[in-house]
C-alpha positions as CSV (number, residue, x, y, z in Angstrom):
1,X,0.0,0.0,0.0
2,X,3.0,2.3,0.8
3,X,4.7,1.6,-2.2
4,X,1.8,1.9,-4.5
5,X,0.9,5.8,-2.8
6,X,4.5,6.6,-3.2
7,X,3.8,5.5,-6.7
8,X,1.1,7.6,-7.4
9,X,2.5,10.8,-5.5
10,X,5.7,10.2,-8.0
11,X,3.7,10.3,-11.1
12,X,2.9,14.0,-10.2
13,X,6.0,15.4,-9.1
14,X,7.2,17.5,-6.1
15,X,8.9,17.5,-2.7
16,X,10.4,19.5,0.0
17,X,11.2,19.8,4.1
18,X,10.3,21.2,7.7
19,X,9.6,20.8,11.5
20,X,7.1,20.1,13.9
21,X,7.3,22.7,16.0
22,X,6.4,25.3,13.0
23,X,2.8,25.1,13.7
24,X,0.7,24.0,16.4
25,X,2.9,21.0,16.0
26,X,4.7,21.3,13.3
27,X,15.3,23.3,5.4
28,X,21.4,23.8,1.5
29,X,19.6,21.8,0.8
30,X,22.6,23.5,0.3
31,X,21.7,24.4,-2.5
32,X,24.5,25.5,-5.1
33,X,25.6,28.8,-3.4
34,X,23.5,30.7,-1.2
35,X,24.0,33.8,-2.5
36,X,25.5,35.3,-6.4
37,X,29.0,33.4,-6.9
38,X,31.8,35.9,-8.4
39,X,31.7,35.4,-12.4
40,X,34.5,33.3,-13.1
41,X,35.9,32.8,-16.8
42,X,34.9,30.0,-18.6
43,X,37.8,28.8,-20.0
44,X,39.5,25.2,-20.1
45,X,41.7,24.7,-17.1
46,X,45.0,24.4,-19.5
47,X,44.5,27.6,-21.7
48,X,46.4,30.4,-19.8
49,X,44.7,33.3,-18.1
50,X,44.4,37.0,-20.0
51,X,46.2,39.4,-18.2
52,X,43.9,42.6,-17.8
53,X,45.5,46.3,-18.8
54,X,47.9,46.8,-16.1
55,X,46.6,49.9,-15.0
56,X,43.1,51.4,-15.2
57,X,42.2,54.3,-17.9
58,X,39.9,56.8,-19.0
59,X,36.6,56.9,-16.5
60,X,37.1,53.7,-14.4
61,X,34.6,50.9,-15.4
62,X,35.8,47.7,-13.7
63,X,32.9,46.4,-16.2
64,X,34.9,47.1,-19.0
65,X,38.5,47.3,-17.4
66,X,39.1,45.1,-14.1
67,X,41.8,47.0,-13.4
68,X,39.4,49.8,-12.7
69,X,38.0,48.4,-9.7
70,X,39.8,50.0,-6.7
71,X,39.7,53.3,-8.7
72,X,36.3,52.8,-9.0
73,X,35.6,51.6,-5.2
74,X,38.0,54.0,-3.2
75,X,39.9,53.3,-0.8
76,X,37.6,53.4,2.9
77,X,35.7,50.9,3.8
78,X,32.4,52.4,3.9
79,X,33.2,53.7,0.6
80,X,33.8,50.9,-0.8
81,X,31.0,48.8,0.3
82,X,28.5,51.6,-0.9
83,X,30.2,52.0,-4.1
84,X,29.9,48.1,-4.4
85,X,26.2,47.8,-4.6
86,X,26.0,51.5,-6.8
87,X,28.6,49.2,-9.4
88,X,26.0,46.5,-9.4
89,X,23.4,48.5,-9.7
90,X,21.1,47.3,-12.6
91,X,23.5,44.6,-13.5
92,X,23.0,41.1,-13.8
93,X,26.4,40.0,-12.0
94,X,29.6,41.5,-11.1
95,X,32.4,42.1,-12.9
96,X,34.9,39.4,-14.3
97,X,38.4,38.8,-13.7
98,X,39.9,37.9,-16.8
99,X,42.4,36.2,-14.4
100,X,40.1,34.4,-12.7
101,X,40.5,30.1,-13.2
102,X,38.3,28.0,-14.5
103,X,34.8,28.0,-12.7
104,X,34.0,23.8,-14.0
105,X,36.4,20.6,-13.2
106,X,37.5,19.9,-16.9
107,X,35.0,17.1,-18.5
108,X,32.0,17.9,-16.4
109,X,28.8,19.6,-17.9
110,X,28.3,23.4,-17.2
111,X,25.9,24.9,-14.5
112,X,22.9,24.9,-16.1
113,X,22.1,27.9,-14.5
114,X,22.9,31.5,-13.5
115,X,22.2,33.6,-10.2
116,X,21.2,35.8,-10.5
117,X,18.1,35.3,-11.5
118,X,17.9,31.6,-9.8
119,X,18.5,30.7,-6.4
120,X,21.1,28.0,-7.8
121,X,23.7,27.2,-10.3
122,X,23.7,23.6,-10.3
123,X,20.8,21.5,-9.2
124,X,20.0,21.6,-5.8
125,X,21.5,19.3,-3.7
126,X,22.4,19.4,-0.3
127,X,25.2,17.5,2.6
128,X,28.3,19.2,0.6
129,X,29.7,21.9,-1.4
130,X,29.1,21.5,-5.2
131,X,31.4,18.6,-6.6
132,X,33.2,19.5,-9.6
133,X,32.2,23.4,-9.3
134,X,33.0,25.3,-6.5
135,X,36.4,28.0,-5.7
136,X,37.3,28.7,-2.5
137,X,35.7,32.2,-1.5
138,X,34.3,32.4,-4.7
139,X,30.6,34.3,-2.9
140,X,30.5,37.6,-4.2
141,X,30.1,40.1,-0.8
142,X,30.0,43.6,-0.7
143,X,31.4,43.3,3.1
144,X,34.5,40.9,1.6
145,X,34.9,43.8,-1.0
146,X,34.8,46.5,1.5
147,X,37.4,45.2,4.0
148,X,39.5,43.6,1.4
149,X,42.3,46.3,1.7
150,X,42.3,46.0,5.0
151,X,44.9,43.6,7.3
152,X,41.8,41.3,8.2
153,X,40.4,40.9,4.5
154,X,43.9,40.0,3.2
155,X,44.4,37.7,5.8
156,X,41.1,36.2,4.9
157,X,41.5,36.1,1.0
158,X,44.6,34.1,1.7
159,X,43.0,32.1,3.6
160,X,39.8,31.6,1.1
161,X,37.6,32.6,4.5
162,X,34.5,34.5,3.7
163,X,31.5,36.4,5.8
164,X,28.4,37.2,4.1
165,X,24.6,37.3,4.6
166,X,21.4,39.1,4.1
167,X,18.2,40.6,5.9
168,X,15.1,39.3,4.5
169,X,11.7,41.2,5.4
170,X,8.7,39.9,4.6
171,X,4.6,40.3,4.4
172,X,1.1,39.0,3.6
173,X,-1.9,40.0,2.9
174,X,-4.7,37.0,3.7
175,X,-8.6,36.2,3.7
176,X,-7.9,34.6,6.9
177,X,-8.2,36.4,9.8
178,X,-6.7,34.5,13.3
179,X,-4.3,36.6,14.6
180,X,-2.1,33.6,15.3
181,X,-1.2,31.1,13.1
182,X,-4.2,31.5,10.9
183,X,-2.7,31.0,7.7
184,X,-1.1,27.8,9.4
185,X,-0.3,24.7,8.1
186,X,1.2,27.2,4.9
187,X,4.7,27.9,5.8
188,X,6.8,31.0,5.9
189,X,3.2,33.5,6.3
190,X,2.5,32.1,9.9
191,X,0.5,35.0,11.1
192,X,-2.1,37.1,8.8
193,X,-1.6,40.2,7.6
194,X,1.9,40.8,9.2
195,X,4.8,42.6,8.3
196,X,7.7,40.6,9.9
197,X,11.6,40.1,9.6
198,X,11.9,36.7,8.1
199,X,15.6,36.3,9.4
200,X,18.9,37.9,9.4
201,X,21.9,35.3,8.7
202,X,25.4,35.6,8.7
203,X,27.9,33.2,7.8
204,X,31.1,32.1,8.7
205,X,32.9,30.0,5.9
206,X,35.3,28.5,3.8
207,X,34.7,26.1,1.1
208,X,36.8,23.5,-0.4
209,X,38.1,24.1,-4.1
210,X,36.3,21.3,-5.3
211,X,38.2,22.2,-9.3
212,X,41.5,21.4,-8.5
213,X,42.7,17.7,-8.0
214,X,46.3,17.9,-6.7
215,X,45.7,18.3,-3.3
216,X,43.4,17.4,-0.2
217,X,41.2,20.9,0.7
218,X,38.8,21.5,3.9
219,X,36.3,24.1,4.5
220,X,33.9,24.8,7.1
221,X,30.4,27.1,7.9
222,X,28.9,28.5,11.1
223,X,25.7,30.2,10.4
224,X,23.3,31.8,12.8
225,X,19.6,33.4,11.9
226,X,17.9,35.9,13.7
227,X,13.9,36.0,13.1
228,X,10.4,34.6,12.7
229,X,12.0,32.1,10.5
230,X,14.0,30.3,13.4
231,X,10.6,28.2,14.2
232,X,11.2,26.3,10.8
233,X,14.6,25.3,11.1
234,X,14.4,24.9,15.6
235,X,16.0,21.1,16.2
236,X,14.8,19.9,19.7
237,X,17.8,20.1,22.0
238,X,19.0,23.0,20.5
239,X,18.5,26.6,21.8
240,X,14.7,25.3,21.4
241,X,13.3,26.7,24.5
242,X,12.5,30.1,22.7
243,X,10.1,28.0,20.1
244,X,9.2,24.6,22.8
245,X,8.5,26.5,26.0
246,X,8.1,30.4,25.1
247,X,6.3,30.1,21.4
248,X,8.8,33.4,20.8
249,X,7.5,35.3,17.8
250,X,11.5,35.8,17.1
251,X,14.4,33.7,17.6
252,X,18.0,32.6,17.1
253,X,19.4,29.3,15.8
254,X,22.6,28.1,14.4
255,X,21.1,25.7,11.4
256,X,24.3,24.6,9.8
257,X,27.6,23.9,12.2
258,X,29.8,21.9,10.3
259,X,33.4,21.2,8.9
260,X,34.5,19.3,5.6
261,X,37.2,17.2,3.8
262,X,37.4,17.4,0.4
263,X,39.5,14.3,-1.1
264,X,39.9,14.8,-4.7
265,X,41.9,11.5,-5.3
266,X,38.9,9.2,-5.2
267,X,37.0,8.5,-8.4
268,X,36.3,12.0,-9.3
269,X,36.0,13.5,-5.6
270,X,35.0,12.9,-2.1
271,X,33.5,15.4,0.3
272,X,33.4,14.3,3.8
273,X,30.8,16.6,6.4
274,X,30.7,16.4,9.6
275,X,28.7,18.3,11.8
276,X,25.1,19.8,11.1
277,X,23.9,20.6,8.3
278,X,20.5,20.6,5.7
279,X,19.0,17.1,4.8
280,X,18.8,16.1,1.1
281,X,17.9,16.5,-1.1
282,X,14.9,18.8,-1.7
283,X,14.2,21.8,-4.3
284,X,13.5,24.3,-1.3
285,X,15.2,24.9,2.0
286,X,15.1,27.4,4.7
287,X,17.5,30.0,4.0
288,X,15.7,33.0,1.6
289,X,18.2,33.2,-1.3
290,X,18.0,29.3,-1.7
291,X,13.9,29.5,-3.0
292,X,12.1,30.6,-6.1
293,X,9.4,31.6,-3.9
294,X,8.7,34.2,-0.6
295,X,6.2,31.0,0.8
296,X,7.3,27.5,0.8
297,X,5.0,24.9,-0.5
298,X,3.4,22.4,2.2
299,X,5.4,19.2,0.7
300,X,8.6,21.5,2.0
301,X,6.6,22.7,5.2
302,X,6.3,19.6,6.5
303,X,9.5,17.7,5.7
304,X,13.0,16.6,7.0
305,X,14.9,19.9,7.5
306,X,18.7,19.1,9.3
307,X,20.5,16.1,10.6
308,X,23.6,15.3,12.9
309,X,26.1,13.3,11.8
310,X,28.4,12.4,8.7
311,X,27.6,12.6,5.3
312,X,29.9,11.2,2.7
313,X,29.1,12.3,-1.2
314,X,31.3,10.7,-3.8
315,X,31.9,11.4,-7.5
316,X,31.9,8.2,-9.3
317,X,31.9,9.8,-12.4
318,X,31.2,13.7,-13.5
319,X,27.3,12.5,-14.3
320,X,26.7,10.0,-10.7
321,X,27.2,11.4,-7.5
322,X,26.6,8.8,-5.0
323,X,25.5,10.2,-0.8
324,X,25.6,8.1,2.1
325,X,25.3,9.5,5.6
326,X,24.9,8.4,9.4
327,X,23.0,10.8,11.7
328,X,21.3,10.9,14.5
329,X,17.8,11.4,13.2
330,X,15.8,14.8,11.9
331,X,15.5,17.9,14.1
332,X,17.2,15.8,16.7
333,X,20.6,16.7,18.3
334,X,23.4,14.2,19.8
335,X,23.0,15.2,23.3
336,X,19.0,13.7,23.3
337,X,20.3,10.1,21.9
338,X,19.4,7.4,25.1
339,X,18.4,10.5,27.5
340,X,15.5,9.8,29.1
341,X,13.5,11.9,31.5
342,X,10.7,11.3,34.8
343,X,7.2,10.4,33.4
344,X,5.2,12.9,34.9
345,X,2.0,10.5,35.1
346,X,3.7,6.4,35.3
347,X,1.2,3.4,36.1
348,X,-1.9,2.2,34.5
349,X,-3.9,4.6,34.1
350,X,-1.2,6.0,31.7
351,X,-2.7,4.2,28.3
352,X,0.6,5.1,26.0
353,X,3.3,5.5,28.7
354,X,2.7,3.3,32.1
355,X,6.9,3.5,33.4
356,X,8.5,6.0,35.8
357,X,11.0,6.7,33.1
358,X,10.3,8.0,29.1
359,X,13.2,8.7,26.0
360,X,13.0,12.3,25.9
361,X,12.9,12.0,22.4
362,X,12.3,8.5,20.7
363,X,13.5,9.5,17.3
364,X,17.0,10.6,18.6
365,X,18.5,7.6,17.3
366,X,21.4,6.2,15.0
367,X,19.3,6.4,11.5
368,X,21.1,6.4,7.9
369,X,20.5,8.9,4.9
370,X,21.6,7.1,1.0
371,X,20.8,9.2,-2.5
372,X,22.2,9.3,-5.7
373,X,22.4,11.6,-8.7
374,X,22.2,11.5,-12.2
375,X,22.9,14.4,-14.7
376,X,22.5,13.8,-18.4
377,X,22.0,16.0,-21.3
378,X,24.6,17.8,-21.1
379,X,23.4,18.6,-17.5
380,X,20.0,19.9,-18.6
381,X,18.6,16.6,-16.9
382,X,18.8,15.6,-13.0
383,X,17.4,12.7,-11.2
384,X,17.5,12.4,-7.3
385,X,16.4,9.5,-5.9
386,X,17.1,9.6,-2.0
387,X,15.5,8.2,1.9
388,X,16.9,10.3,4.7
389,X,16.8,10.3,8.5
390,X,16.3,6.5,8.1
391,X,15.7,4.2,11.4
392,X,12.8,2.1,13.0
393,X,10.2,4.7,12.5
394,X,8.8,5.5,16.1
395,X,7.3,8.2,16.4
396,X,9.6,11.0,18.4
397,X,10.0,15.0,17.8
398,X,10.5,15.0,13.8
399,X,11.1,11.3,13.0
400,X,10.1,11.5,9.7
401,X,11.3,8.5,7.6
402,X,11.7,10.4,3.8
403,X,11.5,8.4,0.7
404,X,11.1,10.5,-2.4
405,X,13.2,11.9,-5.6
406,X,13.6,15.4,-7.4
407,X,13.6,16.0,-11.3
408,X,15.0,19.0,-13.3
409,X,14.8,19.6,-16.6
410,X,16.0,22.8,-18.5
411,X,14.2,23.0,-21.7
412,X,16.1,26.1,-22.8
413,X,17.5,29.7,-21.7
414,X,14.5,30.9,-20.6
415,X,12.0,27.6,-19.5
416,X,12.7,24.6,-16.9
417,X,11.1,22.5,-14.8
418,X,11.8,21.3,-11.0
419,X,9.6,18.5,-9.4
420,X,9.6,16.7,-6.3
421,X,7.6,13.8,-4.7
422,X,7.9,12.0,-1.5
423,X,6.6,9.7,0.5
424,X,7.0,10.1,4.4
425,X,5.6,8.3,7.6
426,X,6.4,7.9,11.4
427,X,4.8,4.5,13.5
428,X,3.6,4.5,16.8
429,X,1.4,8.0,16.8
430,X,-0.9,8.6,19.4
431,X,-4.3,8.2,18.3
432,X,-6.2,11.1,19.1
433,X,-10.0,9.3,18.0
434,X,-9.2,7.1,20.7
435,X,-11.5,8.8,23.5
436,X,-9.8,7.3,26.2
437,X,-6.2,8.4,24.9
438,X,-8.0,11.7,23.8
439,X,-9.3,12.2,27.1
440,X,-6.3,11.1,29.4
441,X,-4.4,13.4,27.1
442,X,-6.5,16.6,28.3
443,X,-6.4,15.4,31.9
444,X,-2.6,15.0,32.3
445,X,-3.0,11.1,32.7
446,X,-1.4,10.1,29.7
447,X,1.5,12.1,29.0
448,X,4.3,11.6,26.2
449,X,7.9,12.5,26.3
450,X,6.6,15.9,25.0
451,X,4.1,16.6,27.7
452,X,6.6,18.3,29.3
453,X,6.5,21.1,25.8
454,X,4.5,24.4,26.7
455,X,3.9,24.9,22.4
456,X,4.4,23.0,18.9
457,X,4.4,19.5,20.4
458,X,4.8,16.7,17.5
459,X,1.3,16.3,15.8
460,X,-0.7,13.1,16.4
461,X,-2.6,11.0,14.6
462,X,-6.5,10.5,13.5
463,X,-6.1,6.8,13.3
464,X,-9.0,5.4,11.2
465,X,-9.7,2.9,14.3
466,X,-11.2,4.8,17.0
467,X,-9.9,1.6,19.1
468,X,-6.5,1.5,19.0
469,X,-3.9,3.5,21.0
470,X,-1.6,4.0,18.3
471,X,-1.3,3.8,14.6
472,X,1.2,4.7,11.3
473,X,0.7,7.8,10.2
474,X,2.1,8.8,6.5
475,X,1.9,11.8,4.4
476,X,2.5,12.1,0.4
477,X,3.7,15.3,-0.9
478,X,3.9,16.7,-5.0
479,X,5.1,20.2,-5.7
480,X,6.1,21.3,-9.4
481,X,7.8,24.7,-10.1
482,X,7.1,25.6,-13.7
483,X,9.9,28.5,-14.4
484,X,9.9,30.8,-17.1
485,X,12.8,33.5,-17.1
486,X,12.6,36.4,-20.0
487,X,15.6,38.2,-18.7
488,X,18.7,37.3,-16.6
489,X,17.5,39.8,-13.4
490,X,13.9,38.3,-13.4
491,X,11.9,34.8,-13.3
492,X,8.4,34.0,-13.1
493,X,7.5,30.9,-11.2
494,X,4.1,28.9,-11.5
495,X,3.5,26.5,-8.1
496,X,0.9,23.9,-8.6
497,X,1.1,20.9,-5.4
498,X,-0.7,18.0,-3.8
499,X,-0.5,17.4,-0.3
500,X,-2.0,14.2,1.6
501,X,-2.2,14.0,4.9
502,X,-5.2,11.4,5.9
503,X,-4.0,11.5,9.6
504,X,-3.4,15.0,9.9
505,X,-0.1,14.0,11.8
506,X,1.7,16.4,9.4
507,X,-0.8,19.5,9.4
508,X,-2.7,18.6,12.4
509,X,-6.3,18.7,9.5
510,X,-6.6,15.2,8.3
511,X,-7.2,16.6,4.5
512,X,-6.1,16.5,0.9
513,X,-4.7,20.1,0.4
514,X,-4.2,21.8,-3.1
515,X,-2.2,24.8,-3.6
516,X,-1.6,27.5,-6.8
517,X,1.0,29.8,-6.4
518,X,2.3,32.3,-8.5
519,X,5.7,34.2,-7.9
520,X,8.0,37.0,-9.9
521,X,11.8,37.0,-8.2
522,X,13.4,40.0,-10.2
523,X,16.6,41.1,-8.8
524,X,17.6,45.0,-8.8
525,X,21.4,43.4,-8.6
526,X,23.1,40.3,-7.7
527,X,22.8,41.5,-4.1
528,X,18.8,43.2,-3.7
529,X,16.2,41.1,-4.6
530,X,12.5,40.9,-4.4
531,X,9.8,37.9,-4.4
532,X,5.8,38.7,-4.8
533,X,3.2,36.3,-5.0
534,X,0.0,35.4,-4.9
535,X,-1.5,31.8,-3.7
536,X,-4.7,29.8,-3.1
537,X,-4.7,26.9,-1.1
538,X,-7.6,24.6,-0.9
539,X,-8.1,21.8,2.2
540,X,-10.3,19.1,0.4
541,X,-12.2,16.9,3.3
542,X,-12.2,19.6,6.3
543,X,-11.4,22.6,7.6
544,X,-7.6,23.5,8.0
545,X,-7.7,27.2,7.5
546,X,-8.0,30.4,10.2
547,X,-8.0,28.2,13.1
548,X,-10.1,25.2,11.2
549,X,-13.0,27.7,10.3
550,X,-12.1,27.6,6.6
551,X,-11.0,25.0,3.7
552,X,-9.8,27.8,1.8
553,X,-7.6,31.2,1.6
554,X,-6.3,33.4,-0.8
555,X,-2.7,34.6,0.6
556,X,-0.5,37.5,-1.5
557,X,2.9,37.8,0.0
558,X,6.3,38.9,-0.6
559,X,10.0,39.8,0.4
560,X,13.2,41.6,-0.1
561,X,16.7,40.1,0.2
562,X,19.1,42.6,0.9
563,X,23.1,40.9,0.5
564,X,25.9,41.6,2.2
């Protein structure tokens, strides 16, 4: 029966990521980069490099000279990282340095596309840098540009050590009207009618030159967020207080902690990442510049977002990528594996959990993540096929077990397609149409390991037997992004989705939902870039709108993603 729902849910496409704790219950991937890379020539790795005019001339252009560009930038800091975004102004990248090496290991196909006006260059894929495409502290930053002449931002371009981020505002406009959470279960427009700060990130980095192939490289992120965003990418354990026990309306989190071994001697490159980081493999993910869209689609919403562990990705050839990792299970962190905590309510009369003692989190546990990738076409196709956070299934804090597959397909310049489907479950939910588990439930009776959680607990189940205690509870997700780019600053995205969720462990509405979203992302610059929309979403079977009133809203929403 699973198989044959997975089946179905392939046929139409789509996929994505999240936590519980989002909603009443409740992602780069890394994605390519996270922000505009620095144009790098396209030549083959042995033709020699131009030199550029060894000293600027005439008015000072670094578009048309390179040479130009400290003429051009001045020589203060503040200067220069105003006169950085004013040079970018209205362009669709930044200038090139005809010195600059070859941006593609030689015999692989090119990036298949440009950012701007895509969130990505290659494919999305997350648990390492970009195999076969990636120079160290190659992110173009108007910060790295305005200390560069300094002692600090020399040291750190010898080094290849970056920091960059962005501030990312955001809106809606809705039919519903609950002050909070009525536009819940869709993700990333929380509370109607708001104007909020989405997040603030920074990051802390070096990537591995994953070009070269003479010598072992490393690399590293720490990343923190600041905002109403924190609540999707909270991992219990975590600095999760501020979402678990306070419901904050603004948080922190640190989503991606982790350092990496790039070994370019094996087959055609292995990345080793230890540490934290985005689950795979997905078309969305949680940081702003890594989406089409302002919104997320519910297949993402309700999803794996990050893992714990080490994730291996291997090169087998420039077309196969092969990933296998060993984590600790999704939204869970290594100091909740085997910790266990007082039952607040032990004995009999405790239907789900009769001991004195309860795992404080039941999917904290040693689980395995395997995918593999396929480009062909000359890199215009991609097939993912992947199951992450993989163990026995019981039901903990977000122990989703992920089986699904992305497709891309570049049909020219200007039109592709990305799809996902997936097929996620977790066993041993709570029924909440049993009446006597119901009831113990409101009466402090029967407790679970998240009893002791003021808000977002794990969702339960509406089992189709009112008699049992517990049941499986799966969810099948379908999310297509039909993308049509006339220009290299803007793209127009068309969102069409299924989402099925007959227990309503995912979205707490036992419903079929359907969703309609369409979004322009036009970019005044590689750094300054806006997403508006407008979406209908449709809960087929109940009410899962404004605080279950509705089956229905009409959402318009948007953004700005201001680089540094």
């Amino acid at each position: 029966m699973k198989l044959a729902l997975l089946g179905i849910a392939a046929a139409f496409g789509g996929c994505a990521m999240t936590l519980q704790g989002a909603y009443a219950q409740q992602t780069e991937p890394v994605q390519g980069p996270a922000v505009p890379q620095i144009q790098i020539a396209q030549v083959p790795p042995t033709t020699p490099p131009v030199s550029p005019p060894a000293t600027c001339t005439g008015a000072p252009d670094p578009y048309k000279n390179y040479a130009c560009m400290d003429n051009y930038l001045g020589t203060s800091v503040a200067d220069r990282f105003y006169n950085y975004y004013r040079l970018e102004w209205g362009e669709s990248g930044p200038p090139t340095d005809p010195n600059a090496l070859s941006s593609r290991k030689a015999g692989w196909d090119p990036a298949p596309e440009t950012t701007p006006p895509m969130p990505f260059t290659d494919w999305p894929y997350g648990g390492t840098t970009a195999l076969g495409g990636n120079r160290t502290g190659s992110v173009d930053s108007p910060l790295m540009v305005a200390i560069a002449n300094t002692d600090v931002g020399k040291w750190m371009q010898d080094t290849g050590i970056q920091l960059y981020g962005w501030v990312d505002p955001g809106f809606n406009v809705s039919s519903n009207t609950v002050r909070k959470g009525g536009n819940a279960p869709v993700a990333y427009a929380y509370d109607p009618n708001t104007v909020q700060l989405d997040q603030a990130v920074v990051y802390l980095e070096r990537t591995p030159d994953t070009i070269q192939s003479d010598h072992i490289d490393w690399g590293f992120r720490l990343s923190a967020i600041y905002g109403e965003n924190y609540r999707y990418t909270t991992s219990y354990g975590l600095a999760s207080y501020q979402l678990l026990k306070n419901n904050q309306q603004n948080g922190y989190d640190f989503p991606m902690i982790y350092g990496e071994l790039y070994i370019p001697q094996v087959a055609e490159g292995l990345m080793l990442r230890l540490g934290r980081y985005i689950s795979l493999p997905d078309i969305e993910a949680q940081l702003a510049p890594n989406n089409y869209m302002y919104t997320h689609s519910l297949t993402y919403a309700f999803d794996n977002y990050t893992n714990e562990g080490l994730q291996a990705s291997l090169a087998v050839t420039p077309h196969i990528i092969l990933q296998l990792g060993f984590n600790i299970g999704t939204e869970a962190t290594v100091t909740n594996v085997g910790q266990t905590i007082l039952n607040p309510s032990p004995g009999p009369q405790n239907l789900l959990n009769p001991g004195t003692r309860l795992l404080k989190d039941p999917g904290a546990q040693p689980s395995f993540t395997a995918c593999a990738r396929f480009d062909w076409n000359n890199g215009n196709d991609n097939f993912q096929p992947c199951m992450n956070g993989i163990n026995n299934g019981q039901w903990g804090y977000n122990n989703l077990q992920w089986y699904g597959a992305t497709y891309y397909h570049k049909f020219n310049d200007h039109w592709h397609i990305s799809m996902e489907s997936y097929y996620e479950y977790e066993d041993g939910v709570p029924n909440l149409n049993n009446p006597a588990v119901a009831s113990g439930l409101a009466a402090g009776t029967t407790t679970t390991p998240f009893s002791i959680l003021n808000f977002n607990q794990p969702g339960m189940a509406h089992c189709s037997n009112p008699n049992t205690l517990r049941c499986d509870a799966y969810a099948i997700g379908a999310v297509t992004y039909i993308n049509y780019s006339p220009e290299p600053r803007d793209n127009f995205s068309f969102r069409p989705e299924i989402y099925y969720d007959p227990q309503g462990q995912r979205t707490g509405t036992a419903a079929t939902y359907y969703e309609f979203t369409v979004g322009w992302q036009h970019w005044y610059s590689p750094q300054v870039e806006v997403r508006p929309e407008i979406g209908y979403y449709h809960s087929n079977g109940a009410n899962a709108f404004n605080g279950g009133t509705r089956n229905f809203t009409l959402i318009g929403a948007g953004d700005v993603i201001w680089h540094f």
